[in-house]
N, C-alpha and C positions, 0 to 999 in steps of 0.2 A: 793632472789638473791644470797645466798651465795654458793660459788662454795668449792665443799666436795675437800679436799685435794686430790693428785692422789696416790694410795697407789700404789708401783713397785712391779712387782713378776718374782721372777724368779722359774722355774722349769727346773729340770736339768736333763738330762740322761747319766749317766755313764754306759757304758756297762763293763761286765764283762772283766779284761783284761785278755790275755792269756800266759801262760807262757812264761818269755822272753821279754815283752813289757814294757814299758816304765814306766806302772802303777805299775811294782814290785819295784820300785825305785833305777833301774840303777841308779845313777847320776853321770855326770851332764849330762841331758834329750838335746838333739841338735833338735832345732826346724827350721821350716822355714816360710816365710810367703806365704800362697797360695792367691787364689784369691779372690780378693775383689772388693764386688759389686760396680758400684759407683754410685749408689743408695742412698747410704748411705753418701756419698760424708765427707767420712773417706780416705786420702790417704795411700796409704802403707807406705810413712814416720811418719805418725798419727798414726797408726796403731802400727807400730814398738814402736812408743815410748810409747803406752801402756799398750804393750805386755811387755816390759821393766818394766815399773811401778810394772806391776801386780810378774812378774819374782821377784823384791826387794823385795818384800813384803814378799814371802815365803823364801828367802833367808836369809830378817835379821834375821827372825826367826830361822832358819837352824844353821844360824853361820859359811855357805859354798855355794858353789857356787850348784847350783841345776842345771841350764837351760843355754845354750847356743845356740847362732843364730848359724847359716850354712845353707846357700842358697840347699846343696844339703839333708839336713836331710828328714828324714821319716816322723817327726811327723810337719802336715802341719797345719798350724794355720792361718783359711781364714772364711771372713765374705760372710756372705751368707742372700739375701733381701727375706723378705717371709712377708705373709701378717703381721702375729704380728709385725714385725714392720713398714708397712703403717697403719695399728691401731694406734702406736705409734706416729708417724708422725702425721697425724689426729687430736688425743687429743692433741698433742703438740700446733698445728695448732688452735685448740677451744681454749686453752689455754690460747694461746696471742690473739687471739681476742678476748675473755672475758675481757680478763684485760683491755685490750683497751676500748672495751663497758663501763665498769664499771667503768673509767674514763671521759666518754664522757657523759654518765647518772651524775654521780658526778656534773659534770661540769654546765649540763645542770638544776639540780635540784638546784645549788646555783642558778640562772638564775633567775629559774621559780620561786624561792622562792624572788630573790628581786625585779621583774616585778611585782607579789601578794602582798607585801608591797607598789608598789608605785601606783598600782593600787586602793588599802585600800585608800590610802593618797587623792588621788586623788578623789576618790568613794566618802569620806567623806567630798570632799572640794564642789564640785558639789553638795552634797544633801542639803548643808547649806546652800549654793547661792539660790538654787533652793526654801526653805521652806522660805526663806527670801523674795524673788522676788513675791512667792504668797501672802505672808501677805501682803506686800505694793499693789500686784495689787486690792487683795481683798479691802483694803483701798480706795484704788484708784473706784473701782468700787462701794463703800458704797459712796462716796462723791457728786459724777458721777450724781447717783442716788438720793441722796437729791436735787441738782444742777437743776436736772430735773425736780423735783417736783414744783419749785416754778414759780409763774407766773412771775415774775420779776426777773431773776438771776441777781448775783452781774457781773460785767463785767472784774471787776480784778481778782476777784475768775476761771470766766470761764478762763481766758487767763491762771493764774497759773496751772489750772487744764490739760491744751492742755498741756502745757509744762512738764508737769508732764507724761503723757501718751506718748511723744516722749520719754522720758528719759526711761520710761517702756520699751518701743518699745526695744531702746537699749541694756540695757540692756538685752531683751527678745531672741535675735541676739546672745549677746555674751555667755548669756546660752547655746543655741544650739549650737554653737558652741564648745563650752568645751563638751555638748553630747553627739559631734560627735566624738572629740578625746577621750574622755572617751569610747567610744562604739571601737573605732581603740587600744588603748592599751588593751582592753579587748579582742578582739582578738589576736592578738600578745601574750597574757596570754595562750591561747586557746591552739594557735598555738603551742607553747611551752612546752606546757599538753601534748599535742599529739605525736609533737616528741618523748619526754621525754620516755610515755607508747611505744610509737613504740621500741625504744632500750630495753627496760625494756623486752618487749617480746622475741626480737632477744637474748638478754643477757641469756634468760631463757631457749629459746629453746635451746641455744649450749652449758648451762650445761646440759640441759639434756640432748644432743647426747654425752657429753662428758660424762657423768656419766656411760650411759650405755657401751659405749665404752671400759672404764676401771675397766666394771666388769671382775676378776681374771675367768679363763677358765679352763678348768681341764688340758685340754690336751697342754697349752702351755709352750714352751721352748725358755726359749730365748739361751740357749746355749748346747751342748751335744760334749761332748767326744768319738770318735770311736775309742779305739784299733784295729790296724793291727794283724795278725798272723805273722807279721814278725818283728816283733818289730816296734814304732812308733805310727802310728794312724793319726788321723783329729779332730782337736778342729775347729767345728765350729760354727760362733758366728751371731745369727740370730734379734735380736732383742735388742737394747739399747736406753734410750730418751738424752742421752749426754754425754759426756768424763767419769762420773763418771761411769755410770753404763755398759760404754764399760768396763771399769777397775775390776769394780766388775765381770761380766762375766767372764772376761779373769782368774784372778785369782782365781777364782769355777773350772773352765774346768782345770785348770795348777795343780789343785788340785785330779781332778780325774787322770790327768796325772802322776803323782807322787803317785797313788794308793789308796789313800782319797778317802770313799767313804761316803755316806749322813752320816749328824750326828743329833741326835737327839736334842739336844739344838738350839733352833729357833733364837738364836741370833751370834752362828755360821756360819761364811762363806761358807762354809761346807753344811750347812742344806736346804735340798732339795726345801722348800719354802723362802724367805727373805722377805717376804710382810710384815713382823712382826719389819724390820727394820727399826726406822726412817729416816735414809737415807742410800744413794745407794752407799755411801763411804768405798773402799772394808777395812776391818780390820780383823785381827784376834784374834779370843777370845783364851782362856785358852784354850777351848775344840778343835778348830782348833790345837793347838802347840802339843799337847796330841796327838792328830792323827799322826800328820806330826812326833813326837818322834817314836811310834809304828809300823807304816808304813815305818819306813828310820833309824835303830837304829844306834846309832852313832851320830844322830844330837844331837845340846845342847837342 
């Protein structure tokens, strides 16, 4: 039942820019924000303010101001809903109902587990009653039998004996009784078993759509840079599972904007794969600030 962590990938397309565009590192680069799906039920004030985020990030680094809004700029920066992320949405969606499942199994197996001790308890009070009840009836049926034998039986004996075979009887009653509730909590045990395996399966089945799900694809992007020929271009951002890895995006794409292009260390921002990341919190490494130096001279 354990659920494999979701590993994030991004795959990026930077295209070549062209002279004059945005990616030779004019700065400061004037952005706008284009359209946004609401799909993704990100608003353009949400959106702004991560496009901000991601804008700081290269900036502390810079030690200048890189990137500025204007409603009328070229370079348009707009999310755009594609399937990879209704896959994301999806596993998101398994996600929380795993966890959910696997609190409710939880839950259900402490249950099951102390209905099976009191069932024990019970199980063992019953059997003692019961191996108890036969040796006295056997008694009772050895006495019975002598009783019978003789031509003359005693008459106090027979009368203790009747009385003694009511009290049997009784007893006999509230046995059956305890075997019937014993037989009723034993179901309810049952019952419980069953549930229990029922989530267990469901639990199992939606990591595995969830696993497959989140097998890494060749061909996906969650985000791509298109330079204009006329300076500018489209950052657009297709796929994120939450505020962070909208941020990481954004800051990949702002990066090929500024002329950054993939970098071969897997734990750079930069680096065309991020699956190697343990999280989706965008940073920059040594080898990122190396780029953004080489690519923009003049920055610190």
């Amino acid at each position: 039942m354990r659920l494999l962590p979701l590993r994030f990938l991004v795959v990026s397309a930077a295209l070549a820019a062209p002279p004059g565009s945005a990616a030779a590192c004019e700065v400061p680069i004037t952005y706008a924000i284009g359209e946004v799906d609401p799909r993704f039920k990100v608003s353009r004030g949400e959106l702004g303010i991560a496009i901000r985020d991601a804008v700081r990030l290269w900036e502390s680094a810079a030690g200048r101001e890189l990137f500025v809004h204007h409603p009328d700029a070229q370079l348009r920066i707009r999310l755009e809903y594609s399937e990879p992320q209704r896959t994301t949405e999806r596993i998101r969606s398994l996600e929380s109902g795993t966890a959910e499942l696997r609190e409710r199994i939880e839950e259900l197996k402490g249950r099951l587990e102390a209905a099976r001790r009191r069932l024990e308890r019970v199980l063992a009070d019953y059997q003692s009653r019961a191996r108890e009840f036969e040796q006295d009836r056997q008694a009772f049926q050895s006495r019975l039998e002598r009783l019978e034998a003789r031509d003359d039986p005693d008459a106090e004996e027979v009368v203790a004996l009747r009385e003694r075979q009511e009290r049997l009887r009784e007893r006999a009653k509230r046995l059956e009784a305890k075997r019937r509730k014993l037989e009723e909590r034993r179901a309810r045990v049952n019952r419980l078993a069953v549930e229990a395996n029922s989530l267990v399966l469901r639990h199992n089945e939606r990591v595995r759509e969830r696993n497959e799900l989140a097998q890494p694809a060749e061909k996906f992007r969650q985000g791509q840079f298109d330079p204009s020929d006329r300076g500018g271009g489209e950052i657009a951002i297709r796929q994120f599972a939450g505020p962070e890895e909208l941020r990481l995006a954004l800051a990949h794409e702002l990066g090929h904007a500024l002329g950054i292009g993939h970098l071969d260390d897997p734990r750079a921002l930069m680096h065309a794969r991020l699956e190697e990341r343990e999280s989706p919190r965008p940073v920059l490494t040594e080898a990122d600030r190396e780029a953004l130096r080489q690519e923009c001279p003049g920055v610190r």
